[in-house]
C-alpha positions as CSV (number, residue, x, y, z in Angstrom):
1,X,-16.8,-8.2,-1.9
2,X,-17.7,-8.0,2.0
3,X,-21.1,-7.6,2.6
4,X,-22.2,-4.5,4.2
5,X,-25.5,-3.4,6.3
6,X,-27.7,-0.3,5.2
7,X,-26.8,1.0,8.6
8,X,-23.1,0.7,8.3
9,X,-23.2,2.3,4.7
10,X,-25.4,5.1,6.0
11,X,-22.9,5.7,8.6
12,X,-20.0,6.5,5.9
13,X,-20.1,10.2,4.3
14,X,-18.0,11.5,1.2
15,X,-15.1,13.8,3.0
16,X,-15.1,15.9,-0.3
17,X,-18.6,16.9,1.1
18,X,-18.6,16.4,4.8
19,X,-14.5,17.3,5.6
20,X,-13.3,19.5,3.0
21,X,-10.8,22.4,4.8
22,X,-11.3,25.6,4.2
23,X,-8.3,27.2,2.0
24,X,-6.8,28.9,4.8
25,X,-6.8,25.0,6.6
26,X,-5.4,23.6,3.4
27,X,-2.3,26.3,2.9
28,X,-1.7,25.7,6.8
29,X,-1.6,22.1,5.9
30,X,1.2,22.3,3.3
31,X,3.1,24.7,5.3
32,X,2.9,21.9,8.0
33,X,3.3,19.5,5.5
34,X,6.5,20.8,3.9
35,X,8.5,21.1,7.0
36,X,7.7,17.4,8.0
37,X,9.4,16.8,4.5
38,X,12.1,19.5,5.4
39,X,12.7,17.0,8.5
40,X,12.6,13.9,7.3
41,X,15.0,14.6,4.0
42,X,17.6,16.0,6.6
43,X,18.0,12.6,8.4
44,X,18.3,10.5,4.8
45,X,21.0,10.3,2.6
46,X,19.9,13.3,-0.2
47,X,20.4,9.9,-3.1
48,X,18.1,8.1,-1.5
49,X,16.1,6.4,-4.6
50,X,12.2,7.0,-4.3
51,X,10.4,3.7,-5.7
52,X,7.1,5.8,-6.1
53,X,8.8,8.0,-8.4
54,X,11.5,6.1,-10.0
55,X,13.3,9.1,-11.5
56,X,14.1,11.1,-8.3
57,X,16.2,10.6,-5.2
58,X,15.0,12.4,-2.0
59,X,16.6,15.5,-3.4
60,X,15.3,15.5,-6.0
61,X,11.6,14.7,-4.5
62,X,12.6,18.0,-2.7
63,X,13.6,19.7,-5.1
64,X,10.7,19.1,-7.2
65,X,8.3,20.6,-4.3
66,X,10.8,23.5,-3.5
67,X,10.4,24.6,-7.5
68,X,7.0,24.8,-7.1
69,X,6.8,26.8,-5.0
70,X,9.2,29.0,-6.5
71,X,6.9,29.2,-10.2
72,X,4.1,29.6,-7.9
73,X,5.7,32.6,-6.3
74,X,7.2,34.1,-9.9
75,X,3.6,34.4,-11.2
76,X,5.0,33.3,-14.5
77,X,2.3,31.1,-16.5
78,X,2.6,27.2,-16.6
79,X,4.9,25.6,-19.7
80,X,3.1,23.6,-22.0
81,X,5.6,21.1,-21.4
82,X,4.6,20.3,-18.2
83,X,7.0,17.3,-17.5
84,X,9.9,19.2,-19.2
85,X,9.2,22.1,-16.5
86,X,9.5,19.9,-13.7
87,X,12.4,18.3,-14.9
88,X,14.1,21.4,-15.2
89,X,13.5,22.3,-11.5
90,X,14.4,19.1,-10.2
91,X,18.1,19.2,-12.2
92,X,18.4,23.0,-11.2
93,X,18.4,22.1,-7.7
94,X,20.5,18.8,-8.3
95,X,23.3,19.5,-6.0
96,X,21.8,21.2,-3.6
97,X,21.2,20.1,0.3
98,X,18.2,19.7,2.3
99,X,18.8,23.1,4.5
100,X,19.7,25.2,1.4
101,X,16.7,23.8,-0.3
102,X,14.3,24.5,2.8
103,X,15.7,27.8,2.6
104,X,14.9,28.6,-0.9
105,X,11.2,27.4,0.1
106,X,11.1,29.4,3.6
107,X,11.4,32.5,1.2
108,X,9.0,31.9,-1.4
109,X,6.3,30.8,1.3
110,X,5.4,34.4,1.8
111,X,4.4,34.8,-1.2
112,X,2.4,31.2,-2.0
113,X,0.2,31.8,0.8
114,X,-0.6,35.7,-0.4
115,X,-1.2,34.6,-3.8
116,X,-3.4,31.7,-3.1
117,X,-5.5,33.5,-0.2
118,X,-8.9,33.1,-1.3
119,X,-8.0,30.8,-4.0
120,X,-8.3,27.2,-4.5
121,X,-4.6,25.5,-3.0
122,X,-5.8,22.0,-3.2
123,X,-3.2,20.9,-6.0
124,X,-0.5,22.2,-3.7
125,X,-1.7,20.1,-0.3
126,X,-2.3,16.8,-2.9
127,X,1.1,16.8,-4.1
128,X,3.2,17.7,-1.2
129,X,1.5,15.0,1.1
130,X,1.3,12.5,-1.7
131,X,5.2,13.2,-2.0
132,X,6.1,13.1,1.8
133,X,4.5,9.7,1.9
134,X,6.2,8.4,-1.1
135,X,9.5,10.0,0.9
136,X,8.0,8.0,4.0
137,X,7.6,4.7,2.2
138,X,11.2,5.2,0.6
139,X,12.8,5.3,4.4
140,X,11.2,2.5,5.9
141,X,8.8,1.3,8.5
142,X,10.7,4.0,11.1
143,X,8.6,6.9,8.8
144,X,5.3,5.6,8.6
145,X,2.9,7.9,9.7
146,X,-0.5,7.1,7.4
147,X,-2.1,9.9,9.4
148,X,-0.2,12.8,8.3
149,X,-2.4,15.3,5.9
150,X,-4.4,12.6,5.1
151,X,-7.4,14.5,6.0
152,X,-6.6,17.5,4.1
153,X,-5.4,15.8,1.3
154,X,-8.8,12.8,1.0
155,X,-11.1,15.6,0.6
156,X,-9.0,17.0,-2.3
157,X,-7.8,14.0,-3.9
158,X,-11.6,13.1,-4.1
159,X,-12.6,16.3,-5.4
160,X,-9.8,16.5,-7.7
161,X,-10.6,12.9,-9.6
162,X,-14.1,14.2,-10.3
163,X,-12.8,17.4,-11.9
164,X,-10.9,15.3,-14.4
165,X,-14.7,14.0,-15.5
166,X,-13.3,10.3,-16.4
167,X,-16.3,8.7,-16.5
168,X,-18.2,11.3,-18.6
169,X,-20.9,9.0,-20.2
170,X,-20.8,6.3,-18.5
171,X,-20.6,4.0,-15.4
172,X,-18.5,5.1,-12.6
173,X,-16.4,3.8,-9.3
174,X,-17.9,3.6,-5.6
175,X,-15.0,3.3,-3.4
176,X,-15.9,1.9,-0.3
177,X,-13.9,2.4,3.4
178,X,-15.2,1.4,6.9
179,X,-15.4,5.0,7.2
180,X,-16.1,6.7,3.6
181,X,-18.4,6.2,0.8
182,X,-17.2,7.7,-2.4
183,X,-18.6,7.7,-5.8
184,X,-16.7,8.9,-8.9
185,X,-18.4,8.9,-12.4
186,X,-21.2,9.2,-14.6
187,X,-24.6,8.2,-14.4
188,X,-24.3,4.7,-12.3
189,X,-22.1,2.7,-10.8
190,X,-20.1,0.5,-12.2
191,X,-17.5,-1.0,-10.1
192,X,-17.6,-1.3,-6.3
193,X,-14.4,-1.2,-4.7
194,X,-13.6,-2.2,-1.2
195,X,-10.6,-1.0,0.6
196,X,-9.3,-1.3,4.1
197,X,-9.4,2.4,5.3
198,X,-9.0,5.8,4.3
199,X,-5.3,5.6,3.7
200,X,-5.7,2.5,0.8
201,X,-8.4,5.2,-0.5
202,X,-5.6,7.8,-0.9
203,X,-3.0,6.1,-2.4
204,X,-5.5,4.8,-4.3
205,X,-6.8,8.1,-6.0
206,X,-2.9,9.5,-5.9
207,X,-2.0,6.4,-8.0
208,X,0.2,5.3,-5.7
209,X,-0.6,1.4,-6.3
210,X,0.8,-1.6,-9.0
211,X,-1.4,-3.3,-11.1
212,X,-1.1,-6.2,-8.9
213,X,-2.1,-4.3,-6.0
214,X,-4.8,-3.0,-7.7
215,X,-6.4,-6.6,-8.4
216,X,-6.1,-8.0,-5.3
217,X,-8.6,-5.7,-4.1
218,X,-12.1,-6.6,-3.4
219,X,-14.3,-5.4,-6.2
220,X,-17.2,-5.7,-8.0
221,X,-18.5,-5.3,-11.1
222,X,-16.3,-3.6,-14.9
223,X,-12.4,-4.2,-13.2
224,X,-11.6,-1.8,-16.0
225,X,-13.0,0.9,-14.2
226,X,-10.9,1.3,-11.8
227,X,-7.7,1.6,-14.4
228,X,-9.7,4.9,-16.1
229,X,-9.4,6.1,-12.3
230,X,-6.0,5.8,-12.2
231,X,-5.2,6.6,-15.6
232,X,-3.7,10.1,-15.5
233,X,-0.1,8.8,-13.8
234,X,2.3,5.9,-14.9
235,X,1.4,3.4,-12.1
236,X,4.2,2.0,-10.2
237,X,5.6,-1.2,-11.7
238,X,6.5,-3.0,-8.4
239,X,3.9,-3.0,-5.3
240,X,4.3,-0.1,-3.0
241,X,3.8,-1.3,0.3
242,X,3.6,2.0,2.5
């Protein structure tokens, strides 16, 4: 693990504490967000396979983003079958194009951003930047852009993980940037985690990296640690690279 100073590790700060947008900030970030997927899903072939999530293509990566916003808009309580919901949506919209589909969203919009004024939108912002980057790293090199939302989404990813209480009795995770300082867990820490910047740190928490990927990074301390973090999703069975 790379050896740090105490003045470099005071420099870092937690952006779920020190960078955290406001709610109006975060619903102009997936508006913003959402028609930088609009754009990019015009200029690919709508089959486009998605290796972050291996059962869409770009339309239905779209499509899964547009019907959210859509249930969001209805009102209409969540299923219990959560994955069977979204599956639905995604093979509703199946043969649909990337205008009609922007469409659909440019109505419901409207009525998102009423309903979620004043109310936490953080789930929204997480999973349409996580998606436009998995979009992003399905194109190639030509899409990169590790900047875009990544500081609206950090600050909610982070806050998200520690609302799922994964390390409830236990030792936890520090995750450590040149730039951030993050602690997830219990009572200590257990693992110490080094990553490159604050991108690794958000594919990271979106579990948007292999097994392989996962131990080639620079840690510290109970390795298994850092698979409770990323427990909640599947992760991806080849390395994602973007």
């Amino acid at each position: 693990m790379t050896e740090t100073s105490p003045d470099s590790v005071t420099q870092r700060s937690d952006p779920s504490v020190s960078a955290m947008p406001h709610n109006e900030a975060m619903l102009d970030e997936y508006q913003r967000t959402m028609g930088r997927i609009f754009s990019l899903a015009a200029a690919v072939d709508p089959r486009l396979p998605i290796p972050a999530c291996p059962a869409w293509d770009a339309c239905g990566l779209v499509s899964h983003l547009v019907g959210t916003a859509s249930f969001v808009a209805s009102g209409q309580p969540l299923a219990d079958d959560v994955q069977g919901w979204i599956d639905d949506e995604v093979r509703t919209r199946a043969d649909r194009g990337s205008s009609s589909l922007a469409e659909e969203w440019a109505g419901d919009y409207p009525v998102v951003r009423a309903a979620l004024t004043g109310q936490p939108s953080g789930g929204l912002v997480i999973d349409a930047v996580t998606h436009e980057q998995d979009l992003r790293s399905a194109i190639g090199p030509a899409a990169t852009d590790h900047e875009a939302g990544l500081y609206a989404v950090l600050p909610a990813l982070i806050d998200y993980a520690r609302h799922l209480e994964l390390f409830t009795a236990g030792p936890g995770v520090r995750l450590l940037t040149p730039t951030s300082d993050v602690f997830i867990g219990g009572s200590e820490v257990g693992l110490e985690v080094d990553l490159a910047d604050d991108w690794e740190l958000s594919r990271l928490l979106a579990c948007r990296r292999s097994a392989s990927q996962l131990d080639a990074l620079p840690q510290k301390g109970d390795s298994a640690l850092l698979y409770t973090l990323v427990s909640r999703y599947p992760l991806p069975e080849w390395p994602l690279d973007l």
